[in-house]
C-alpha positions as CSV (number, residue, x, y, z in Angstrom):
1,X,37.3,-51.1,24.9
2,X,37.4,-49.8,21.3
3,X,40.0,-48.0,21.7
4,X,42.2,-50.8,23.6
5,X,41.0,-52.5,20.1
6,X,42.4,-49.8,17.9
7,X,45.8,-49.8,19.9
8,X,46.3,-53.6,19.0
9,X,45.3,-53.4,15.6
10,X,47.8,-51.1,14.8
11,X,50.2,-53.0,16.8
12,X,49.4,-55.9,14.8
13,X,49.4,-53.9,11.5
14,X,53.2,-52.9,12.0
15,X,54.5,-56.0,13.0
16,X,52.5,-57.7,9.6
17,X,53.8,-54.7,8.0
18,X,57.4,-55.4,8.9
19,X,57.4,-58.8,8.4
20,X,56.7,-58.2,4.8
21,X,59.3,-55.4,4.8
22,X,57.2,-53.0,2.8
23,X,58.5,-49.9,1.9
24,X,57.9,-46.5,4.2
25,X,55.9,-44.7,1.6
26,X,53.5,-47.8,1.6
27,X,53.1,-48.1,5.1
28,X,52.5,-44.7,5.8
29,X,49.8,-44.8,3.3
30,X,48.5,-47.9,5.6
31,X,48.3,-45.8,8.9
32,X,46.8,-42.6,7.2
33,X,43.7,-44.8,5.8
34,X,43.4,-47.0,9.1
35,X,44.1,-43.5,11.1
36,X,40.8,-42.1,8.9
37,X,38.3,-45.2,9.2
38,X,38.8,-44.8,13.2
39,X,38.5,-41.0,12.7
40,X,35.2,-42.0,10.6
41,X,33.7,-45.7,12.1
42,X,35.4,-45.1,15.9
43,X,35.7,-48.9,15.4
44,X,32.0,-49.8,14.8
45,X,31.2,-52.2,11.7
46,X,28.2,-50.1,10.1
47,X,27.5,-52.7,7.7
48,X,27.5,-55.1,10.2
49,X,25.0,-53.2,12.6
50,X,22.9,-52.4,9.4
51,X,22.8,-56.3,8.2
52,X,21.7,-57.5,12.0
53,X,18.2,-55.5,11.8
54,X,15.2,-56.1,10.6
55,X,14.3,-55.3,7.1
56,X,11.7,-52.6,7.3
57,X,14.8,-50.8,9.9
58,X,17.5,-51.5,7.3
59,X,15.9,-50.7,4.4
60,X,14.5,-47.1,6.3
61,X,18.5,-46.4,7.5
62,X,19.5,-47.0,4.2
63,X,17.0,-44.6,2.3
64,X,18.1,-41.8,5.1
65,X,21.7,-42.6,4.4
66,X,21.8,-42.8,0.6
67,X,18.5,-42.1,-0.8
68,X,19.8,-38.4,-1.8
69,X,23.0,-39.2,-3.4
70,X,20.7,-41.8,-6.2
71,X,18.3,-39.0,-6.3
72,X,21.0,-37.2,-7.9
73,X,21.0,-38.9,-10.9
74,X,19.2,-38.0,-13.0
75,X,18.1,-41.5,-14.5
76,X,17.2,-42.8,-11.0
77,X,14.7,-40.5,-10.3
78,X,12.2,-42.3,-13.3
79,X,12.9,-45.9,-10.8
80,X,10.1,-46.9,-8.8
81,X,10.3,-47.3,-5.2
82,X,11.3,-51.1,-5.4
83,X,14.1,-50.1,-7.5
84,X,15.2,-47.2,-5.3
85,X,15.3,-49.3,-2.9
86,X,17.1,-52.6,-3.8
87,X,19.6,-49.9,-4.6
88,X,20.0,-48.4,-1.5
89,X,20.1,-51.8,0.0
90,X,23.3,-52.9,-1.7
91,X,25.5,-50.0,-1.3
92,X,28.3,-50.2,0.7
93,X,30.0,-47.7,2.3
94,X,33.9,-46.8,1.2
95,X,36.8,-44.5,2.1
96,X,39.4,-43.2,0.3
97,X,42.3,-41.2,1.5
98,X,43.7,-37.9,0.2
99,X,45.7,-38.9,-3.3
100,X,44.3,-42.7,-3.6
101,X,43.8,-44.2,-7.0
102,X,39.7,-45.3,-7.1
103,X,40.5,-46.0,-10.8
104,X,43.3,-45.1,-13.8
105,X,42.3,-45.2,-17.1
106,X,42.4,-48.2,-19.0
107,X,41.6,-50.5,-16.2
108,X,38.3,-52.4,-15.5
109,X,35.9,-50.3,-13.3
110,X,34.4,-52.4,-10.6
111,X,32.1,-49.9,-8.5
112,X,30.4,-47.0,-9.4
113,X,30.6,-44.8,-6.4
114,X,28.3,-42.0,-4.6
115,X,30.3,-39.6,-3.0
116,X,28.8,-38.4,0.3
117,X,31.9,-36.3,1.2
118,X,35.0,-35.1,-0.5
119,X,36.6,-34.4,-3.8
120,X,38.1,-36.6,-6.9
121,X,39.4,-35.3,-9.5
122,X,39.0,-37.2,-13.0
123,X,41.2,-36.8,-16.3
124,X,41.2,-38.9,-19.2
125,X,43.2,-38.4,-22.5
126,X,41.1,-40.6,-24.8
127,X,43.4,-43.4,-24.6
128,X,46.2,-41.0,-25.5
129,X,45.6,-41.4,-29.2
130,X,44.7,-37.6,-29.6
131,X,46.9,-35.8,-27.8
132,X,43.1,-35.2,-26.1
133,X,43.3,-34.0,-22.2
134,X,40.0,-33.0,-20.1
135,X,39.9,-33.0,-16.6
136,X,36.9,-32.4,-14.0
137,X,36.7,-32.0,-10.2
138,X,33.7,-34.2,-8.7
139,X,32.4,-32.9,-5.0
140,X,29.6,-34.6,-2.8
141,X,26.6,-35.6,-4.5
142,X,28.3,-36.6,-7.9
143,X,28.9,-40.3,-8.9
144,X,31.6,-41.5,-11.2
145,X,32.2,-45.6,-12.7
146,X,28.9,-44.7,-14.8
147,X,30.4,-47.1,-17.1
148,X,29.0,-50.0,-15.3
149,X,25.8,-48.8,-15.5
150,X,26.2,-49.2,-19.2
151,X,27.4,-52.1,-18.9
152,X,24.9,-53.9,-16.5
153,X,22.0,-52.8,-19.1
154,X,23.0,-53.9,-21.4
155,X,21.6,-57.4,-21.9
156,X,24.2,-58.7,-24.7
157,X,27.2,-56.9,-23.1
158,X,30.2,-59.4,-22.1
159,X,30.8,-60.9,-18.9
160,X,34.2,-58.8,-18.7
161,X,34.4,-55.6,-16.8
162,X,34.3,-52.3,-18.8
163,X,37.4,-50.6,-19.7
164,X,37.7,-46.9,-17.7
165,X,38.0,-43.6,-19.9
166,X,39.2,-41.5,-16.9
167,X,41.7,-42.0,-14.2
168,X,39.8,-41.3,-10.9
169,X,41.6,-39.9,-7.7
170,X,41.1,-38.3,-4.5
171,X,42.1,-35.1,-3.7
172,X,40.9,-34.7,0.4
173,X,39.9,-37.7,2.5
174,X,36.4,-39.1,0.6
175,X,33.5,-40.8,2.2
176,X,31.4,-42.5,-0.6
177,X,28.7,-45.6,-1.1
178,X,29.6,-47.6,-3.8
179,X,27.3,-50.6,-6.0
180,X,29.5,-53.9,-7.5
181,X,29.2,-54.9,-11.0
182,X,27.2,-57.5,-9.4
183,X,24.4,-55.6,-7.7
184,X,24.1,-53.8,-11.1
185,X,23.4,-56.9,-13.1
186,X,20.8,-57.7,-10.6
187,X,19.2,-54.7,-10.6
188,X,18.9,-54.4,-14.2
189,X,17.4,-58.3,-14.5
190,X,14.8,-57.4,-11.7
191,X,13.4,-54.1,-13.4
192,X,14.0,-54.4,-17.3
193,X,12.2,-51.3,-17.5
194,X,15.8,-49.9,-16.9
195,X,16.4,-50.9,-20.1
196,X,13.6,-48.5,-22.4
197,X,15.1,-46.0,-24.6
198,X,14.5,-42.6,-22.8
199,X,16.4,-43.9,-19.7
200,X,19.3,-44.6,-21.6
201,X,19.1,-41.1,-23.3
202,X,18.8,-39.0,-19.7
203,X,21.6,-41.1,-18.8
204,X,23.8,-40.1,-21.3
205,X,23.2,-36.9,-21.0
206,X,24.2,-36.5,-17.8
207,X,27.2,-38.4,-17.8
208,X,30.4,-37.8,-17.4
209,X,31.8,-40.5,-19.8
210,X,29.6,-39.1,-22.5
211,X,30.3,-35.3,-22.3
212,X,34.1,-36.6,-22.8
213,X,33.4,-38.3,-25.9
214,X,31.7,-35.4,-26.6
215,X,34.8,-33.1,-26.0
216,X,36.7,-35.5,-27.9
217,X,34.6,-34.8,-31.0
218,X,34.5,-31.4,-30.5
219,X,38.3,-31.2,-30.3
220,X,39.3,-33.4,-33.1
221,X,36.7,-31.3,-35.4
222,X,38.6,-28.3,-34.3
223,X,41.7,-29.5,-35.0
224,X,40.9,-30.8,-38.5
225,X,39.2,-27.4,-39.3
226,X,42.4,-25.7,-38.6
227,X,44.4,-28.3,-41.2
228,X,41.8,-27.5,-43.5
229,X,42.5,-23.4,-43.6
């Protein structure tokens, strides 16, 4: 039956892809991510299954599924077990194919995402202003969109999204859990203990967007010894 499903979703998928006359590059892209969500879901809506159980079954499922990839940083593992899991509770699941975009520098970010399997590759140039370039490979287990973290605990901080250092993309096919600026926001009003000072330190230490700036420094210090000899 799934299958018989899959066969006329794709039917329907080129004719709505024809009608709009999109170009082949763009619909090829198209088949390759609907081609891996069968390969990965074989047409079952996990969030759907997930959402229809009872609470003590969803919320065990979700620890098994994603309490290891918040384990990994290093800031979540001083949450207590309410926190942890209101966490786990409000990921979704995500794929990305080989190549996609998640985020380019400059834009909003609007999910920080777990990666469960796969690689992305980030790179940032500081805004270009430097002539600054730093690029780092990110495999299962890392996170990346830390800047919404920031952001969400941050009590004062504006209602507009932050602003992206690095441009993130995929280099294989990536299977990842992902939390919304929204589920953020309410995790940080729930437990304002988020908020105390050594938390925000381990967090910035760790973090990706941080050891860039701290590149950055580095770099421009270099450079202005060098004028200076």
């Amino acid at each position: 039956v799934r299958i018989e499903e899959m066969r006329v979703r794709r039917q329907d998928a080129e004719q709505w892809m024809s009608h709009r006359l999109l170009p082949e590059d763009l619909r090829e892209r198209i088949r390759r991510y609907e081609q891996y969500k069968w390969q990965e879901t074989r047409g079952v809506d996990e969030e759907t299954v997930i959402r229809d159980l009872p609470k003590d079954l969803r919320r065990d499922i979700k620890r098994h599924l994603c309490l290891a990839l918040l384990m990994r940083v290093p800031m979540f593992e001083k949450m207590d077990e309410k926190l942890i899991d209101a966490m786990c509770d409000r990921l979704k699941p995500v794929l990305y194919t080989d190549n996609s975009y998640i985020v380019r520098e400059g834009d909003p970010v609007n999910e920080m995402l777990f990666i469960m399997r796969g690689n992305l590759l980030t790179m940032t140039t500081n805004g270009g202003r430097t002539g600054f370039f730093n690029s780092v490979f990110l495999e299962a287990g890392d996170f990346c969109g830390e800047e919404l973290l920031t952001w969400a605990l941050d009590p004062h901080s504006s209602s507009n999204l932050p602003i992206s250092t690095r441009t993130v993309q995929s280099r294989t096919e990536v299977e990842a859990f992902a939390l919304m600026p929204d589920d953020l926001k309410f995790v940080a009003s729930q437990f304002r203990r988020l908020h105390s000072k050594q938390l925000r330190h381990t967090f910035r230490f760790y973090s990706q967007q941080w050891r860039t700036w701290a590149a950055c420094f580095i770099q421009a210090a270099w450079r202005r010894d060098r004028k200076s000899v």
